[in-house]
C-alpha positions in Angstrom: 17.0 -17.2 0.3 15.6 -19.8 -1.9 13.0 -21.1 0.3 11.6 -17.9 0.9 11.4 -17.3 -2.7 9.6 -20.7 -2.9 7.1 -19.4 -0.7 6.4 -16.0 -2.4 6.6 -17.8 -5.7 3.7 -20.5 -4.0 1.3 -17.9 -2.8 1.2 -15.6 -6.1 0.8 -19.0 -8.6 -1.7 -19.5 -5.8 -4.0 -17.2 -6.2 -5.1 -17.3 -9.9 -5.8 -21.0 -9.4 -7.7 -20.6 -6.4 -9.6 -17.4 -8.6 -10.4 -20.1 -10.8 -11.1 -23.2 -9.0 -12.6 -21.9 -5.2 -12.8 -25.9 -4.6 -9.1 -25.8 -4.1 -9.5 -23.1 -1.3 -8.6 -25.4 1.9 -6.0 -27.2 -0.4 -3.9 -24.5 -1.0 -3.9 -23.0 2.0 -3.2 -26.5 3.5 -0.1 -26.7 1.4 1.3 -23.5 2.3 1.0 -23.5 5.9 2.6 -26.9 6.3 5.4 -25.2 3.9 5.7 -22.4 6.7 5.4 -24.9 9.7 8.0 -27.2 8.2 10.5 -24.4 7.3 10.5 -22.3 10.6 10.4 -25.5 12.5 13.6 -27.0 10.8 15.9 -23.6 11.1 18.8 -23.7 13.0 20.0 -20.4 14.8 17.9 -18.7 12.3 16.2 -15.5 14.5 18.2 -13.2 16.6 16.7 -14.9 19.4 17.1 -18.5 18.5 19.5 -19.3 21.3 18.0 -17.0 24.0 14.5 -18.7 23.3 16.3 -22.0 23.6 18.3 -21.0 27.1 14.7 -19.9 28.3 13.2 -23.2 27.2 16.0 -25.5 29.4 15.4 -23.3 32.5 11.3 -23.6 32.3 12.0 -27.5 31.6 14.2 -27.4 34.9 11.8 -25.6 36.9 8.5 -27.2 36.2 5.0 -25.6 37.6 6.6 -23.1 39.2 7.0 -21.4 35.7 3.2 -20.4 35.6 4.0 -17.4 38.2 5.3 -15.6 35.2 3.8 -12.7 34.6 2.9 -14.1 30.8 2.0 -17.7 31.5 0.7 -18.8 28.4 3.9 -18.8 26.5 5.7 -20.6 29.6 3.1 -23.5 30.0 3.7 -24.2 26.2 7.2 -24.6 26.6 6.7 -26.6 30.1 3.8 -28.9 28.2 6.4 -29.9 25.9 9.2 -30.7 28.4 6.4 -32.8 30.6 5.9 -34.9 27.2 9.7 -35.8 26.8 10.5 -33.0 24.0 13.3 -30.7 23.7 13.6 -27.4 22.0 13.5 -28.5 18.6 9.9 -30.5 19.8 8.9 -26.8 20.9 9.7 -24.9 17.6 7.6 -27.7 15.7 4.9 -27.1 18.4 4.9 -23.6 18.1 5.1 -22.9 14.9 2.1 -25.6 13.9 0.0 -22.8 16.7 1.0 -19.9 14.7 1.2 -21.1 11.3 -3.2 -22.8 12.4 -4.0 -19.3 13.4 -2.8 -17.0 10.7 -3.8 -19.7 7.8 -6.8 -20.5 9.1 -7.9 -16.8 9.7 -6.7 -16.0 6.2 -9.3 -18.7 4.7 -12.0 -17.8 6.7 -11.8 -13.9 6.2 -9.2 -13.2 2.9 -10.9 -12.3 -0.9 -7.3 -13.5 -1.8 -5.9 -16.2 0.4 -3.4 -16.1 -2.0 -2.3 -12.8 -2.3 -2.2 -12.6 1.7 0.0 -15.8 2.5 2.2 -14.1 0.3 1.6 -10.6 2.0 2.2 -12.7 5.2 5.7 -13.7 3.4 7.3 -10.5 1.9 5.4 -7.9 5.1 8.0 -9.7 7.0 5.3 -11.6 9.7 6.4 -14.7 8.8 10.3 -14.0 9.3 8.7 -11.9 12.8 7.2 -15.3 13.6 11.3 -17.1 14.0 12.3 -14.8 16.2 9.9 -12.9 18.0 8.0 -16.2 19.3 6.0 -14.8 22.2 5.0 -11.6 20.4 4.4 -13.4 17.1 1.7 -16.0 18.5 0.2 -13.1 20.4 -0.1 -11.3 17.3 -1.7 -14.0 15.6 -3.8 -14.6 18.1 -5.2 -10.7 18.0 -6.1 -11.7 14.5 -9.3 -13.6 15.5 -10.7 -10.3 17.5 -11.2 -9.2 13.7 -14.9 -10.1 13.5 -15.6 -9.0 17.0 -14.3 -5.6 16.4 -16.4 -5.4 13.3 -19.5 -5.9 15.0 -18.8 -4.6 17.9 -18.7 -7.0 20.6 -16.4 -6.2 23.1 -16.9 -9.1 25.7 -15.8 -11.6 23.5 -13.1 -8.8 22.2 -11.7 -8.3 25.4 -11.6 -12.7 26.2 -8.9 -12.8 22.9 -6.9 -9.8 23.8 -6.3 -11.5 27.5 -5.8 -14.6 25.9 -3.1 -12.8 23.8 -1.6 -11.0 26.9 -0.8 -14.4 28.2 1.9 -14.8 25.5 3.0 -10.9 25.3 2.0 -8.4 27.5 2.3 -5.6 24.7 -1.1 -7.0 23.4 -3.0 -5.2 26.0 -2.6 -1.9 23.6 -5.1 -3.8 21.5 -7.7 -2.2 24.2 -7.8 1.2 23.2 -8.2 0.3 19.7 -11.1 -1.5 20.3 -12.9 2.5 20.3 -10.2 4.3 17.5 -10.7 1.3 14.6 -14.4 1.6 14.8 -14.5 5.3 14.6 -16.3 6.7 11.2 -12.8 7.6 8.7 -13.4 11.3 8.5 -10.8 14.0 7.9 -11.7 15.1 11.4 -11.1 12.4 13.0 -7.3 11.5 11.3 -6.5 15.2 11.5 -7.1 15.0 15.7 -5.4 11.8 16.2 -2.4 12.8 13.7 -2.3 16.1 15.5 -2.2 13.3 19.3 0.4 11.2 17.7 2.8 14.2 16.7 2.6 15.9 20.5 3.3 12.4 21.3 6.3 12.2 19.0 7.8 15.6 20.4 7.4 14.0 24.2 8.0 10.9 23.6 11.1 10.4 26.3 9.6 12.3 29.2 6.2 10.2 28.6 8.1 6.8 28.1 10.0 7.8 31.3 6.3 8.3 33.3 5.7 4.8 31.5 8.3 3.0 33.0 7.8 4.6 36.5 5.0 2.2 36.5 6.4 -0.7 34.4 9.6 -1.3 36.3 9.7 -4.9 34.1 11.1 -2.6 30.8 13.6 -0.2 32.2 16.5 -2.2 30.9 15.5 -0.9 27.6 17.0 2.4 27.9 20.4 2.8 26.5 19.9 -0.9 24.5 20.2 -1.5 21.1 15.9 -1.2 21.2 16.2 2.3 22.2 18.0 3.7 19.2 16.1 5.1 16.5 16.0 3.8 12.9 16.0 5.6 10.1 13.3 7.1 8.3 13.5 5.0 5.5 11.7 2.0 7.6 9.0 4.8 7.1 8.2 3.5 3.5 6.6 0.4 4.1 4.5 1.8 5.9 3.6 4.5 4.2 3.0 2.3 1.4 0.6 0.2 2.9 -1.3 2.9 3.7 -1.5 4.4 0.3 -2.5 1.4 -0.9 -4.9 1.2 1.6 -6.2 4.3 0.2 -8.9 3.0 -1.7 -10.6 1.3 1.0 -10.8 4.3 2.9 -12.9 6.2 0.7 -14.9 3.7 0.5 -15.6 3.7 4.4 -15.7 7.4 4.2 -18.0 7.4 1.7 -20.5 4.1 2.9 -20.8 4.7 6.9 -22.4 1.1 7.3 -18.4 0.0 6.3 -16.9 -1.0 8.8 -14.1 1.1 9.1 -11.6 -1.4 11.2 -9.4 -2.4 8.2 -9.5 0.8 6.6 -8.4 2.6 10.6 -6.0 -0.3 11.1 -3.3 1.0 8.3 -3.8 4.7 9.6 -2.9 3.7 13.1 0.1 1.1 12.3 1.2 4.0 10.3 1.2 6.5 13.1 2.5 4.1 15.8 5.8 2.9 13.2 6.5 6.8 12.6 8.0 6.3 16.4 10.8 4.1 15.0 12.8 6.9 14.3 12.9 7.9 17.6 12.9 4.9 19.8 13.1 1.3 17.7 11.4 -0.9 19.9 8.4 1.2 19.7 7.7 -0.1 16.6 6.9 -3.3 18.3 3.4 -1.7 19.3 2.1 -1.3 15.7 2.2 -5.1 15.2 -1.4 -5.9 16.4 -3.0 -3.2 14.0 -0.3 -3.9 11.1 -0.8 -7.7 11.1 -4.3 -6.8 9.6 -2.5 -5.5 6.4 -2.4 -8.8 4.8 -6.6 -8.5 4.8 -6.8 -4.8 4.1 -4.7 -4.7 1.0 -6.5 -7.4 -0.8 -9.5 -5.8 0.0 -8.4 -2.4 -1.0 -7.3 -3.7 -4.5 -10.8 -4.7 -5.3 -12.4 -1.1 -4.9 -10.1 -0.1 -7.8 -10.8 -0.1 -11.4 -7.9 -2.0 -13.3 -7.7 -4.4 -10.2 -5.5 -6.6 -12.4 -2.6 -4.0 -13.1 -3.0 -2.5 -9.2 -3.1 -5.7 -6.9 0.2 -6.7 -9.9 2.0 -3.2 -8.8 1.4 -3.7 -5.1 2.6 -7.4 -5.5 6.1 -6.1 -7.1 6.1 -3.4 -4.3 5.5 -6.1 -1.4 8.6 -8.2 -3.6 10.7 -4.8 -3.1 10.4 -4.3 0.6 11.4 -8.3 0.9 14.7 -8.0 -1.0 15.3 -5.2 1.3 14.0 -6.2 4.2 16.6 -9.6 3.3 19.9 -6.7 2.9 19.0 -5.4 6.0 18.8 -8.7 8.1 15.2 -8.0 9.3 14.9 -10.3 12.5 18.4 -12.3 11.9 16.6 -14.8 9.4 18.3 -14.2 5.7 19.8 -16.3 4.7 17.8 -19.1 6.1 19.6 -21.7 8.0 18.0 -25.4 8.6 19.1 -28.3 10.6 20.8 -29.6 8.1 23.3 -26.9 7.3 23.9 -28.0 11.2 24.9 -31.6 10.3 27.0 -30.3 7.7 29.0 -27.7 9.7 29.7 -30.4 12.1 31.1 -33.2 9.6 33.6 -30.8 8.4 
């Protein structure tokens, strides 16, 4: 657990300094993302999917081009660029983790008040333990990220050029689409009440409209009856219930100002309506992680529209600290404890 801590510990000594000194900026962030790319890049069977992601890797090595009629090619000619260049699996993970750990640190600089607080949001929200396990949806996710300032002002040719992009790694980024309309819609009472009042007649048909789903997605019917399709508990609810209150204060403030953009303000509404359907199915939580991701950006922001920002953004900090030490009992993703290559070299000495 200690190198997690480590990283929590970075980002909130972080942001004070970079407060004070904004010339450290690109610095700090440099120094935290190559703590993130080194530590998910040296882990040893540390993700639930570790070895499946490794299996899949020797079979695209062994089949070569032929790999690219997959229906999510971007995530197979990664692996098959690193096979073609001599590297194995563990070449791969430092590969792909340098993509991911570029894309969320370098969106965090360009668009975060406090790149500090969010790498450490990115930490404790559980993205970066999603990141070791979930590799295809985690780079698709991060990828989404950078459709951020098209959503804001509204360009949806360039919107739609990122979500495909995404698609190429995860298929499930494609619900992105739809949301390109609900996160720029003016926060109004109106407007939550009506797409509350969707997402509960949702809820209550969820299996019969799942069922009409998978008629026409044949790939996902092996879900049914897995380990995915049981639902969770509703104390998984809490996070995101929390973020949401948090994210309270930002949106008043695009009620209140309609030249706000709304998207960050919308995005914790919407991950909070799509992760109420964990406790009926769990792998439909999966869906929220495109709007949720934006989190790490809304909450700093919503901290600022607060009087007493000091005591509030220090409450949601110990909060965000909280749902780590449980998300760590729980085993989210199959990453606590954290397991290097190292702890490999040791287990076979003895």
């Amino acid at each position: 657990m200690l190198p997690y801590f480590a990283l929590i510990a970075l980002g909130l000594a972080g942001e004070p300094l970079v407060s004070k000194y904004p010339e450290y900026r690109r610095k700090f962030l440099l120094a935290f993302g190559l703590a993130c790319w080194l530590l998910a890049s040296l882990r040893y069977v540390t993700g639930f999917d570790y070895r499946s992601y490794e299996a899949l890797f020797q079979r695209i090595a062994g089949q070569g081009l032929a790999c690219l009629t997959a229906r999510e090619p971007g995530y197979f000619l990664l692996n098959w660029a690193t096979a073609l260049w001599g590297g194995n699996y563990r070449a791969f993970l430092f590969l792909f983790h340098l993509l991911v750990t570029a894309l969320v640190l370098l969106w965090i600089g360009r668009y975060s008040s406090a790149p500090g607080f969010s790498v450490c949001l990115f930490v404790t929200l559980q993205y970066f333990a999603m990141s070791m396990n979930l590799l295809r949806q985690s780079i698709a996710a991060a990828i989404v990220l950078w459709t951020y300032p098209f959503l804001r002002r509204r360009r949806f040719l360039p919107f739609c050029g990122i979500v495909l992009l995404a698609s190429c790694f995860h298929q499930s980024a494609l619900i992105m689409f739809p949301f390109y309309v609900l996160l720029n819609l003016r926060v109004s009472k109106r407007h939550y009440a009506a797409a509350a009042a969707i997402a509960g007649l949702a809820y209550l048909f969820a299996d019969p409209l799942l069922q009409m789903l998978l008629a026409v997605l044949p790939v996902y019917r092996s879900y049914p009856g897995g380990r995915y399709w049981q639902s969770n508990s509703a104390v998984y609810l809490l996070a995101p219930l929390g973020c949401f209150f948090f994210t309270l204060p930002l949106i008043r403030q695009a009620a209140r100002n309609p030249s706000a953009s709304p998207v960050l303000a919308n995005s914790a509404f919407y991950s909070l309506l799509i992760q109420m359907f964990i406790t009926r199915h769990f792998i439909l939580e999966r869906l929220s992680i495109y709007t949720a991701f934006f989190s790490i950006l809304a909450l700093p922001e919503a901290a600022r529209e607060v009087k007493g920002r000091k005591v509030w953004t220090g409450f949601l900090a110990a909060c965000c600290l909280a749902y780590f030490i449980f998300a760590a009992r729980q085993g989210f993703h199959g990453v606590y404890p954290y397991h290097g290559i190292w702890n490999r070299a040791v287990s076979s000495g003895v």
